[in-house]
TORVEXTI-796987 format. One record per residue (C-alpha): x, y, z. Coordinates in steps of 0.25 Angstrom, whole numbers, padded with zeros to 4 digits, always signed. Each point is the difference from the previous one (the first is absolute). Example, Ala and Ser with C-alpha at 12.3 -4.5 7.8 and 13.67 -1.06 7.14 Angstrom:
REM TORVEXTI-796987
+0049-0018+0031;+0006+0014-0002;
END
This chain:
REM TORVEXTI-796987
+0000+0000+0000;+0006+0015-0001;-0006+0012+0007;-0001+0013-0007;+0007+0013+0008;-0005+0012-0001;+0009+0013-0003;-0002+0013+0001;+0012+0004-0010;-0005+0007-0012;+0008+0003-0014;-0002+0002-0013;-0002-0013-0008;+0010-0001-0011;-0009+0003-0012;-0001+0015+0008;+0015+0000+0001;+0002-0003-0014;-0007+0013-0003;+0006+0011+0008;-0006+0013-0004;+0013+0005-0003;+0014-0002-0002;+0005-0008+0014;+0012+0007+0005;+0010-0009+0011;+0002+0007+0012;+0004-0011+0011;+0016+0002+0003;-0004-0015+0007;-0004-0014-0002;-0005-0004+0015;-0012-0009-0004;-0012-0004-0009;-0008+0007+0012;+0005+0013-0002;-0004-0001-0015;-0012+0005-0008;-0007-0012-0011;+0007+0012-0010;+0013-0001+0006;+0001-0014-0001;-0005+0000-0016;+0011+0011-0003;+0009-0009+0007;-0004-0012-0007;-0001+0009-0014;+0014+0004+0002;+0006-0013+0000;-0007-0003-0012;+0009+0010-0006;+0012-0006+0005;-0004-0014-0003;+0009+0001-0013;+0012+0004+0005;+0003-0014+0003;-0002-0004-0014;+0010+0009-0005;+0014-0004-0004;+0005+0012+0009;-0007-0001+0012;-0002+0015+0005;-0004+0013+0001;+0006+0013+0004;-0012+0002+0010;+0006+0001+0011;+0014+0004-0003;+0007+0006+0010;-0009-0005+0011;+0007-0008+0011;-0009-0013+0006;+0002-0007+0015;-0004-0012+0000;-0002+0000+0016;-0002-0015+0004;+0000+0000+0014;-0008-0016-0002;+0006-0011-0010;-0005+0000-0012;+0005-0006-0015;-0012+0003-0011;-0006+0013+0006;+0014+0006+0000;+0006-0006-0013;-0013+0007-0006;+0001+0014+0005;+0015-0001-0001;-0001-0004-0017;-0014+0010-0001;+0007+0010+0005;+0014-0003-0010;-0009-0001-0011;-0003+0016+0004;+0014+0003+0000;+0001+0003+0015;+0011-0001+0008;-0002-0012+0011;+0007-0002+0014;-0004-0014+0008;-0003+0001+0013;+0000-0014+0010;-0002+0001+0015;+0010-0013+0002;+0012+0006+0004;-0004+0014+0000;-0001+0011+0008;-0014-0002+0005;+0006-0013+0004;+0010+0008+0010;-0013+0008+0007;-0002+0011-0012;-0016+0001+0000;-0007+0000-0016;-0002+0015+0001;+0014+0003+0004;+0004-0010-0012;-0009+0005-0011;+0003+0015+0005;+0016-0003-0003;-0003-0007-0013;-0009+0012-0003;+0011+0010+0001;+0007-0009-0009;-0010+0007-0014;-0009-0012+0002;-0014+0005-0009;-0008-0011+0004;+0001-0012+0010;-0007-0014-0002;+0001-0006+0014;-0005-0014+0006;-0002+0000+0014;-0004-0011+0011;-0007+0011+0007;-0015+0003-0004;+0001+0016-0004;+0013+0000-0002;-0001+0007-0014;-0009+0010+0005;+0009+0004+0013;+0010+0004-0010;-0007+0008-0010;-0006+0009+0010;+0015+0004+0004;+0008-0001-0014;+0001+0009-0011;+0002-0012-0010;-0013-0009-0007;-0002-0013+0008;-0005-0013-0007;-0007-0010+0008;+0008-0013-0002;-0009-0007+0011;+0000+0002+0015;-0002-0009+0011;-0016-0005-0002;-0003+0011-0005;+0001+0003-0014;+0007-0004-0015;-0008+0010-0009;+0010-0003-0011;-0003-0016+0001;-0015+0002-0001;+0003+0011-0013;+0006-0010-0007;-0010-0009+0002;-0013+0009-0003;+0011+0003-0011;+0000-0015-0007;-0016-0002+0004;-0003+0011-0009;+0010-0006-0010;-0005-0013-0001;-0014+0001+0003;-0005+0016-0006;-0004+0006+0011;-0001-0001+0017;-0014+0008+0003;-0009-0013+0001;+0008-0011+0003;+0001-0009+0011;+0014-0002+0005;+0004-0010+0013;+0013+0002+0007;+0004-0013+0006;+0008-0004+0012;+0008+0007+0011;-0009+0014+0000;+0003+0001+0015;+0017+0004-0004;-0004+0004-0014;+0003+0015-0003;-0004-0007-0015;-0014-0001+0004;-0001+0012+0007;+0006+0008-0011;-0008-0009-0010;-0014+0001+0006;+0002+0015-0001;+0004+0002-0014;-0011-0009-0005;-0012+0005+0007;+0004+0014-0005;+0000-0004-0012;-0013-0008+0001;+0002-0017+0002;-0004-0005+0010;+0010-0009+0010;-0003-0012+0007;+0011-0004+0010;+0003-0015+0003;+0007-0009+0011;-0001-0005+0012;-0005+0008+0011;+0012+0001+0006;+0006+0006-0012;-0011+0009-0003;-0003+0011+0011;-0013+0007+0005;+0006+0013-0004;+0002-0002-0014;-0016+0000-0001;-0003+0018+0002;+0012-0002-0013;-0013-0003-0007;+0002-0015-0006;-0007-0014+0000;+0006-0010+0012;+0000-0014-0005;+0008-0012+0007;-0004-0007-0010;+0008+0000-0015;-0009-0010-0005;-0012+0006+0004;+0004+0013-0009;+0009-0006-0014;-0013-0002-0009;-0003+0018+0003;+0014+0006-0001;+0007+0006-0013;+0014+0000+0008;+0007-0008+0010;+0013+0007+0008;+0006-0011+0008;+0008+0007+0010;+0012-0007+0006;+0000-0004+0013;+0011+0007+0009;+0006-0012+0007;+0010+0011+0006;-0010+0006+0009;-0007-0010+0006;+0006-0014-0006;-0011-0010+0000;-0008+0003+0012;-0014+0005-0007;-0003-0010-0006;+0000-0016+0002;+0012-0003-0010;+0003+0003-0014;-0007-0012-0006;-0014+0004+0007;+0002+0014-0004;+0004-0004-0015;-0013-0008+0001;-0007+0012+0002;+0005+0010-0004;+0009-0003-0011;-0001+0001-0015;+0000-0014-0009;-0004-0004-0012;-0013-0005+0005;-0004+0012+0004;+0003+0008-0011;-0009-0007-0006;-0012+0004+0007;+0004+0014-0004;-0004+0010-0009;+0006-0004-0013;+0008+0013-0002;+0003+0002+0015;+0014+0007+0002;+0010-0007+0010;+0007+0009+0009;+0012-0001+0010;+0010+0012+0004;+0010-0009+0003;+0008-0008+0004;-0007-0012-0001;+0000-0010+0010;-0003-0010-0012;-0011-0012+0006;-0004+0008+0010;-0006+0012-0007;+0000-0005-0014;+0004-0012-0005;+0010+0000-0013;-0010-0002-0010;-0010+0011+0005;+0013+0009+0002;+0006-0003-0014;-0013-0002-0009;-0008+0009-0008;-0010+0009+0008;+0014+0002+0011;+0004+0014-0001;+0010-0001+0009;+0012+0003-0010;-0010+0011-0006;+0000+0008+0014;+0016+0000+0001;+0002+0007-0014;-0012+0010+0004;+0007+0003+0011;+0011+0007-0006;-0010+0008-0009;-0008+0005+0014;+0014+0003+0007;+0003+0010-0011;-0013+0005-0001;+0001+0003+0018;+0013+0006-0001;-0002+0009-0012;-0013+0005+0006;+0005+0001+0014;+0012+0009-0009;-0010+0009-0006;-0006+0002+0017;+0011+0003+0004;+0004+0012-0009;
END
């Protein structure tokens, strides 16, 4: 069964958004969160990596777009993908980029993340892009530096560029996200990809279902405005995507849930149920995958799997954030 949470946020839907009454004009020197954001914001954002799309396909990849700018890459929480992305979106532009990794640094020796960013700032660094373990890290930061600040996920919080990439390759593969019906599978309870997710669709118009087991799934994601269901297979024949999010062994190991075979039995994507999906549904997963757990290699790999799709969007939405966080910041 799935219970229906009501919601007293209110946007534009996406069709509004797409018709602004005149030209739309960037003015945010930030990226905090999908929250901050109008329905319009989040289609020019979308509409801008569009633009970008193509520089990938060029045998020169870049443009002089932000030549002369200087990007910190600010991660103060490991990370692989989200930081190769933003480092090469930010190449493709011609920006300068320094690497910063909390291992062996000075926040390591007692420095705190202000006292860090503030140094590195005075450095010329334009813009930051800074991944944090603490939940409003990102906007601690920008209400005391000069510099743009680009959400790269904090804490529990938020990763608005994960869930942009992702509306991102929705309205690429399927038209259009006003209308459908999206479920966001798994670990909700540590996911900043749900939250950030759950956002960015209902402002531009799906509706969200959430699935897992009640331990997974908290009471509070209901005011957010989605379905609950603790059941997947009560809601594969009605969604038009599936986004299996991983489950975060690091924060709590094993301990919500009976063992990984029981959970894979209940919540894991297989062949057989694909099968009782929509024919065209999209399979989605922002990585790593924990591979029979989540999804098993065939689902992963096959033909309604996006997975790959998402990656190469990313690097598209990166430079879209950056440029526009750029133009803010002027």
């Amino acid at each position: 069964m799935t219970k229906k949470a009501s919601s007293s946020r209110k946007s534009r839907t996406a069709s509004e958004a797409a018709e602004p009454d005149e030209p739309f004009v960037w003015t945010r020197k930030d990226l905090l969160g999908l929250d901050d954001l109008s329905a319009g914001e989040i289609v020019h954002i979308l509409d801008t990596a569009a633009g970008f799309e193509e520089v990938s396909t060029r045998s020169i990849k870049k443009v002089p777009a932000l030549r002369g700018k200087v990007v910190g890459l600010m991660f103060f929480e490991p990370s692989t993908r989200t930081r190769m992305s933003f480092e090469l979106a930010a190449g493709r532009m011609s920006a300068d980029t320094i690497l910063f990794q909390s291992a062996g640094s000075s926040v390591s020796k007692g420095e705190t993340t202000l006292d860090t960013i503030r140094n590195v700032e005075a450095m010329g660094v334009d813009i930051f892009v800074v991944r944090h373990d603490q939940s409003g890290a990102p906007h601690m930061l920008a209400r005391n530096v000069r510099a743009g600040i680009v959400n790269a996920g904090d804490g529990r919080h938020e990763h608005p560029t994960q869930a942009l990439l992702d509306m991102y390759t929705i309205r690429q593969r399927l038209g259009r996200i006003e209308g459908l019906k999206v479920a966001v599978v798994g670990d909700i309870a540590h996911s900043r990809v749900a939250r950030s997710n759950i956002l960015g669709l209902r402002k531009l118009g799906a509706e969200v279902v959430v699935v897992g087991p009640p331990t997974l799934v908290p009471s509070a994601i209901a005011p957010m405005g989605c379905e609950i269901a603790n059941s997947l297979d009560d809601v594969l024949g009605e969604v038009d995507v599936v986004n299996m999010l991983r489950i975060q062994f690091e924060r709590f190991g094993t301990s919500m849930f009976p063992s990984l075979r029981e959970y894979h039995k209940l919540f894991g994507m297989d062949s057989r149920r694909l099968r009782r999906c929509k024919k065209d549904v999209l399979v989605m997963h922002p990585g790593p995958i924990n591979r029979g757990v989540e999804l098993t290699s065939d689902v992963a790999d096959g033909p309604n799997s996006c997975i790959l799709q998402q990656v190469a969007n990313g690097l598209a939405i990166r430079m879209a954030v950056l440029y526009l966080v750029s133009q803010g910041s002027q």
